[in-house]
PDB file with SEQRES, HELIX, SHEET and CRYST1 records, atoms N, CA, C and O in Angstrom:
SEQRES   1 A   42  UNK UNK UNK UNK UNK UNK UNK UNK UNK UNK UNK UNK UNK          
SEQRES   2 A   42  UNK UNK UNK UNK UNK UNK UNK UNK UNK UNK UNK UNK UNK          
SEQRES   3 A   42  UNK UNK UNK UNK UNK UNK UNK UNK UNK UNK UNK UNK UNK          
SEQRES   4 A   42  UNK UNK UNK                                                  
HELIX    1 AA1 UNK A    9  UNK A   23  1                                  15    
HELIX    2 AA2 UNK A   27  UNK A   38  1                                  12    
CRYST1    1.000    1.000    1.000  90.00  90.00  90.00 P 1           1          
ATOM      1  N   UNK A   1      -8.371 -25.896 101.083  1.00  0.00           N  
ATOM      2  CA  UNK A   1      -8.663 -24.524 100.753  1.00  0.00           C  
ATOM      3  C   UNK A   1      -7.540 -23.634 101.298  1.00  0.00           C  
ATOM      4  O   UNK A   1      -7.213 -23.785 102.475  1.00  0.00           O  
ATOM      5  N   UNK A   2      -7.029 -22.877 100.671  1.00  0.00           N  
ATOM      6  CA  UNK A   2      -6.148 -21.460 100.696  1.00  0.00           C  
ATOM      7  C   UNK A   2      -7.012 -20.572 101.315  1.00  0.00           C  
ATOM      8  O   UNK A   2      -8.220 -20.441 101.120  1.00  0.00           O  
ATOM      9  N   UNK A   3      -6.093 -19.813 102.282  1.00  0.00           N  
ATOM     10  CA  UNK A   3      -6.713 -18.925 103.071  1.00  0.00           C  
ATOM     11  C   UNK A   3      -5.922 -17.390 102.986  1.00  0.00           C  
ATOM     12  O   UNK A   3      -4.909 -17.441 103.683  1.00  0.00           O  
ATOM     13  N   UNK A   4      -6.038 -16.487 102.548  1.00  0.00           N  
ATOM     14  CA  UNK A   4      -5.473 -15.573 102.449  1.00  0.00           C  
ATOM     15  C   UNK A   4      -5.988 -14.177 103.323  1.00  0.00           C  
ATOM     16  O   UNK A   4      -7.094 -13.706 103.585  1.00  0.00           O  
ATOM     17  N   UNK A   5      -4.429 -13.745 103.654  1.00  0.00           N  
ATOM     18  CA  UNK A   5      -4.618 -12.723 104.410  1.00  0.00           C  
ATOM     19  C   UNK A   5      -4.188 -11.592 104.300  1.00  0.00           C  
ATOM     20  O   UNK A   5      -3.028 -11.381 103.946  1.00  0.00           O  
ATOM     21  N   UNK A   6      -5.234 -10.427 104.648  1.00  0.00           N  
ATOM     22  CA  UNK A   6      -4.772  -9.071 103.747  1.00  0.00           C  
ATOM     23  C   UNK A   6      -4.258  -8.154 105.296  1.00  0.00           C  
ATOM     24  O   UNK A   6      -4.807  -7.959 106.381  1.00  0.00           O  
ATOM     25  N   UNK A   7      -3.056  -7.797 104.748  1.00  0.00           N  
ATOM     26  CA  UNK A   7      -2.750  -6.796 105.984  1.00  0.00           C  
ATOM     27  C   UNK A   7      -2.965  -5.464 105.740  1.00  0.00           C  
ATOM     28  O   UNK A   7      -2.201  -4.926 104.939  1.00  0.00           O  
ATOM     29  N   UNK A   8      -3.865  -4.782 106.269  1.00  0.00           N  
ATOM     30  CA  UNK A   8      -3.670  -3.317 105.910  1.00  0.00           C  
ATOM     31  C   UNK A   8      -2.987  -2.273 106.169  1.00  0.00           C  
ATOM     32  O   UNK A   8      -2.284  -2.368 107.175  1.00  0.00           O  
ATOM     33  N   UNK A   9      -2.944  -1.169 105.529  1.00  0.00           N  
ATOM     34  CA  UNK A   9      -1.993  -0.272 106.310  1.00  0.00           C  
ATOM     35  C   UNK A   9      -1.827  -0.252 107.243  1.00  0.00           C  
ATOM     36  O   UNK A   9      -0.777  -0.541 107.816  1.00  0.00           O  
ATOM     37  N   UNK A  10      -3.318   0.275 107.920  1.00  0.00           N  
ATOM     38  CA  UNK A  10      -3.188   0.332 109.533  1.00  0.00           C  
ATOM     39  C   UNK A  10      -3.012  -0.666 110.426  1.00  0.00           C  
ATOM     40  O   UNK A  10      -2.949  -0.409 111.628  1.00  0.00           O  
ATOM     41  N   UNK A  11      -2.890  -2.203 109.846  1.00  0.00           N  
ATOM     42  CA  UNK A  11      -2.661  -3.267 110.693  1.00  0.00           C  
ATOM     43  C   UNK A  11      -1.031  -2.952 110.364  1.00  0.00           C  
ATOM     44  O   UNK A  11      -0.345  -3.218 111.351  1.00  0.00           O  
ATOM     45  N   UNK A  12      -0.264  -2.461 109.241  1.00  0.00           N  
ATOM     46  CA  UNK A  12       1.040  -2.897 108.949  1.00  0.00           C  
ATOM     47  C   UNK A  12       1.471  -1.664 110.620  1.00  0.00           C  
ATOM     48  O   UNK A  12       2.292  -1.886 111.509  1.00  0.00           O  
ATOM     49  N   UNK A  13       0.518  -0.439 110.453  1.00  0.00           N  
ATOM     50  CA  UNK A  13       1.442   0.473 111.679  1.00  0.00           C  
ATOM     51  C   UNK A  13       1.597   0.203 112.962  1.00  0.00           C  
ATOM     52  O   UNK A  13       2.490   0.458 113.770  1.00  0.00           O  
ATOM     53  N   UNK A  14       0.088  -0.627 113.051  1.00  0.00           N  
ATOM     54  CA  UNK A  14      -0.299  -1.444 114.531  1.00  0.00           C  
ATOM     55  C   UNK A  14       0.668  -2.123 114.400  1.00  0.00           C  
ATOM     56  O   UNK A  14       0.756  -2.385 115.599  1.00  0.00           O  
ATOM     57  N   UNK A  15       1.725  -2.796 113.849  1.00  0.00           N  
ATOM     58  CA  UNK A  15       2.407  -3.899 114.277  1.00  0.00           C  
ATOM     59  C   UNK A  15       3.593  -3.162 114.276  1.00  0.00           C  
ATOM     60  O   UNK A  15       4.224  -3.154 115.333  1.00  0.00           O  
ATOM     61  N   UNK A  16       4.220  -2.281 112.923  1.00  0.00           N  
ATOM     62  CA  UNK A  16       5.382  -1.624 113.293  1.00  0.00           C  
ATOM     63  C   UNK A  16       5.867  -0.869 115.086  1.00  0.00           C  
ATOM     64  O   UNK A  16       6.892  -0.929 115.765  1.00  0.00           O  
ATOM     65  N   UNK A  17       4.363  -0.140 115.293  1.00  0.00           N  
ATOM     66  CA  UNK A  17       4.518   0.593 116.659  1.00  0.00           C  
ATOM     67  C   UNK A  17       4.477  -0.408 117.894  1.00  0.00           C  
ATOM     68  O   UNK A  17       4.969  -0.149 118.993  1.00  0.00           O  
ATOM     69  N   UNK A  18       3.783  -1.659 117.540  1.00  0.00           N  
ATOM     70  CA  UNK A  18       4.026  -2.271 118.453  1.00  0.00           C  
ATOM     71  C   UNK A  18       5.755  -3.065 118.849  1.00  0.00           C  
ATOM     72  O   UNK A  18       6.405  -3.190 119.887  1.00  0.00           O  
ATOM     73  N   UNK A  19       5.985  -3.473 117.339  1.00  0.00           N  
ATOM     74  CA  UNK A  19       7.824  -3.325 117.204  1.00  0.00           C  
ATOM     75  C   UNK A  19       8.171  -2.801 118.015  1.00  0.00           C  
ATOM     76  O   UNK A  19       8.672  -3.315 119.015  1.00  0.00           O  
ATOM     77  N   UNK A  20       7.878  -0.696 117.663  1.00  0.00           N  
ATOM     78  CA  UNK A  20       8.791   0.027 118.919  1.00  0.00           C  
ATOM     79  C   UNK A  20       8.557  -0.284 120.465  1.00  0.00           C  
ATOM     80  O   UNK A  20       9.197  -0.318 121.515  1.00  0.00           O  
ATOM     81  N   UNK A  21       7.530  -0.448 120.085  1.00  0.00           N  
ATOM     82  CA  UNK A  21       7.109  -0.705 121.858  1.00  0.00           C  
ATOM     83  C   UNK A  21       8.059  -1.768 122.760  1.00  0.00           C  
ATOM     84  O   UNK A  21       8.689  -1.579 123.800  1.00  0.00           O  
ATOM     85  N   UNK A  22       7.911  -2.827 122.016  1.00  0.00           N  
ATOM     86  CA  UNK A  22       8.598  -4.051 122.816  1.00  0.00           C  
ATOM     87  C   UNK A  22      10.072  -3.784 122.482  1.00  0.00           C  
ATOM     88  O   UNK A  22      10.762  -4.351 123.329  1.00  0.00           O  
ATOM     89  N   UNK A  23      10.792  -3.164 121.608  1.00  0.00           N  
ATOM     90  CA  UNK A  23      12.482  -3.255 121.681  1.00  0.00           C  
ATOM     91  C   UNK A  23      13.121  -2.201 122.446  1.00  0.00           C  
ATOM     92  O   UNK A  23      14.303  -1.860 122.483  1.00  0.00           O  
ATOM     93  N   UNK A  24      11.722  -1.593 123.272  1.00  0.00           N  
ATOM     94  CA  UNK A  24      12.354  -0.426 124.072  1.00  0.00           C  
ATOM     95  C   UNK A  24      13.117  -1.080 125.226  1.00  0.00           C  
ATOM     96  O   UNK A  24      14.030  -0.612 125.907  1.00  0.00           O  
ATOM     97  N   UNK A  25      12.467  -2.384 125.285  1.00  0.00           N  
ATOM     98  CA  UNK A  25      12.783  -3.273 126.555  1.00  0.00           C  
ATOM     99  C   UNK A  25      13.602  -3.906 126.177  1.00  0.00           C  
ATOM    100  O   UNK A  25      14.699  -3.821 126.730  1.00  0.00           O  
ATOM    101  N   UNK A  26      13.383  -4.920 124.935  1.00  0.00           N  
ATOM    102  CA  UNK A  26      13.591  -6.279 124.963  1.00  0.00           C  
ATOM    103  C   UNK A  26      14.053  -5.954 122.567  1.00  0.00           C  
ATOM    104  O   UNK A  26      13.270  -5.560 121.702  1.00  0.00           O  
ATOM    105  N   UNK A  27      15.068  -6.231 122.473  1.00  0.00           N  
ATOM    106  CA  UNK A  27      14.909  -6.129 120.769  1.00  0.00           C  
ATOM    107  C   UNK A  27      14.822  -7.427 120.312  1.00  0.00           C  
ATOM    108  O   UNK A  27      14.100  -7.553 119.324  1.00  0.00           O  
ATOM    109  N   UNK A  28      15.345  -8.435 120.737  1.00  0.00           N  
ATOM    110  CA  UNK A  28      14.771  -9.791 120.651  1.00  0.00           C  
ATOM    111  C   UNK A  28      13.923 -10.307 120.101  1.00  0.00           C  
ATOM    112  O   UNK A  28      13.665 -10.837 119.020  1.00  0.00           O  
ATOM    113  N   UNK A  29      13.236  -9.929 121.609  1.00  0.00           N  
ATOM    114  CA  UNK A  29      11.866  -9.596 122.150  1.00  0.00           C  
ATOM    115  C   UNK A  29      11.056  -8.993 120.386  1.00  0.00           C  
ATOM    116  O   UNK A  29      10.341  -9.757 119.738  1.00  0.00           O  
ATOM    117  N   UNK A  30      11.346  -7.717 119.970  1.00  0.00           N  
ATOM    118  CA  UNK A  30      10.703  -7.486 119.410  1.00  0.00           C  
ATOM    119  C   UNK A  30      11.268  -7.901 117.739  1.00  0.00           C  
ATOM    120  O   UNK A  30      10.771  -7.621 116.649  1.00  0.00           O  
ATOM    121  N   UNK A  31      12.432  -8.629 118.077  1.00  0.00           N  
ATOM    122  CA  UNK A  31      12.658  -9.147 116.124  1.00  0.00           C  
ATOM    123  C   UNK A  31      12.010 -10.244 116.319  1.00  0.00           C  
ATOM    124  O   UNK A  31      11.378 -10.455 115.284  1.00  0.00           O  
ATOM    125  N   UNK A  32      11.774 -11.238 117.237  1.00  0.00           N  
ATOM    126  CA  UNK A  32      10.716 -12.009 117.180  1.00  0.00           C  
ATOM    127  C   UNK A  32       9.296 -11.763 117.223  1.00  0.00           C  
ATOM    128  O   UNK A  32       8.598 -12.561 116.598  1.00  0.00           O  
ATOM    129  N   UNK A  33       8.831 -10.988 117.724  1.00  0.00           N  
ATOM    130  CA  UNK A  33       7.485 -10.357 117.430  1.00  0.00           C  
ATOM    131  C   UNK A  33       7.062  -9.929 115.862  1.00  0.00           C  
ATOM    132  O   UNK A  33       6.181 -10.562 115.280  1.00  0.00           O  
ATOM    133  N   UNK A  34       7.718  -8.868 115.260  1.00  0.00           N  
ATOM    134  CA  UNK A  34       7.820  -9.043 113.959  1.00  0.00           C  
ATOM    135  C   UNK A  34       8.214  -9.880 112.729  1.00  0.00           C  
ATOM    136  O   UNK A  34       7.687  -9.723 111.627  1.00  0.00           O  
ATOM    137  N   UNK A  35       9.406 -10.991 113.055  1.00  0.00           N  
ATOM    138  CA  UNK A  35       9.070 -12.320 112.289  1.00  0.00           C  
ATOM    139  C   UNK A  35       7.656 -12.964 112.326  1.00  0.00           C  
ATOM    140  O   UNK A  35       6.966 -13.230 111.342  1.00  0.00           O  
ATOM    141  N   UNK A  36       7.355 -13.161 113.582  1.00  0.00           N  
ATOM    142  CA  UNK A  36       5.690 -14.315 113.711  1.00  0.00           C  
ATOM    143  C   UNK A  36       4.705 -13.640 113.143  1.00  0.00           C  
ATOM    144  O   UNK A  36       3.687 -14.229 112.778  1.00  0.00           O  
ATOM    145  N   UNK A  37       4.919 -11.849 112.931  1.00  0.00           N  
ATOM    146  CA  UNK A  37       3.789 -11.181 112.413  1.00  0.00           C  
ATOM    147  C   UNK A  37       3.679 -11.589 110.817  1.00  0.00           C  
ATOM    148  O   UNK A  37       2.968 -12.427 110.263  1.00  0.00           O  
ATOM    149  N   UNK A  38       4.494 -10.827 110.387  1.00  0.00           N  
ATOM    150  CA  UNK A  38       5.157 -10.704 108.710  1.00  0.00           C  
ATOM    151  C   UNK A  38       4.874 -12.261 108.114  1.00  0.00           C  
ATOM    152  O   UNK A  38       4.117 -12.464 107.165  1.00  0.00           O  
ATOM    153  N   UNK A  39       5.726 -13.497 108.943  1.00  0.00           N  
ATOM    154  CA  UNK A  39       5.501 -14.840 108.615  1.00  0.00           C  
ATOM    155  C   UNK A  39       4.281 -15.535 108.461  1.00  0.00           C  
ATOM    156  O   UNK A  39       4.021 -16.488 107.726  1.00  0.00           O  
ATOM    157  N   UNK A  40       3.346 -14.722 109.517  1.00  0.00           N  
ATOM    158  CA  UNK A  40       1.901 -15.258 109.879  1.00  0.00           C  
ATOM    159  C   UNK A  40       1.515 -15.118 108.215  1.00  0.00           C  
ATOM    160  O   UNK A  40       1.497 -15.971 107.327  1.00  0.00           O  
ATOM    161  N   UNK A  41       1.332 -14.223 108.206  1.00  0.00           N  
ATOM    162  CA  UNK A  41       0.412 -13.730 106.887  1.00  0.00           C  
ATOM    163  C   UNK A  41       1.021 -14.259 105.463  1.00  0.00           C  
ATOM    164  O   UNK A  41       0.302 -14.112 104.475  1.00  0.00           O  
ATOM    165  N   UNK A  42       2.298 -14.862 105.306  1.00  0.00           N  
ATOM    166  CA  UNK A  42       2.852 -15.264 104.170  1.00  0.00           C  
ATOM    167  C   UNK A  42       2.355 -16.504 103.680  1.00  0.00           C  
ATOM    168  O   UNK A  42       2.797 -16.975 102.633  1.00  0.00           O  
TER     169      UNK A  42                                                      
END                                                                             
């Protein structure tokens, strides 16, 4: 069985802002955070 996953807006901003959050420190840090997100759901 296929499992599909719907991202919603407000999950897409929750993850963008969380982006900003972590590359304030670390950008790495946060281009890997946003690959595993974006990838998760593909």
């Amino acid at each position: 069985m296929t499992r599909r996953i719907l991202i919603t807006s407000l999950a897409s901003q929750d993850i963008d802002r969380l982006f900003e959050y972590i590359a304030r420190n670390n950008n790495e840090a946060a281009l890997r955070f946003f690959d595993a997100t974006r990838l998760a759901h593909c």
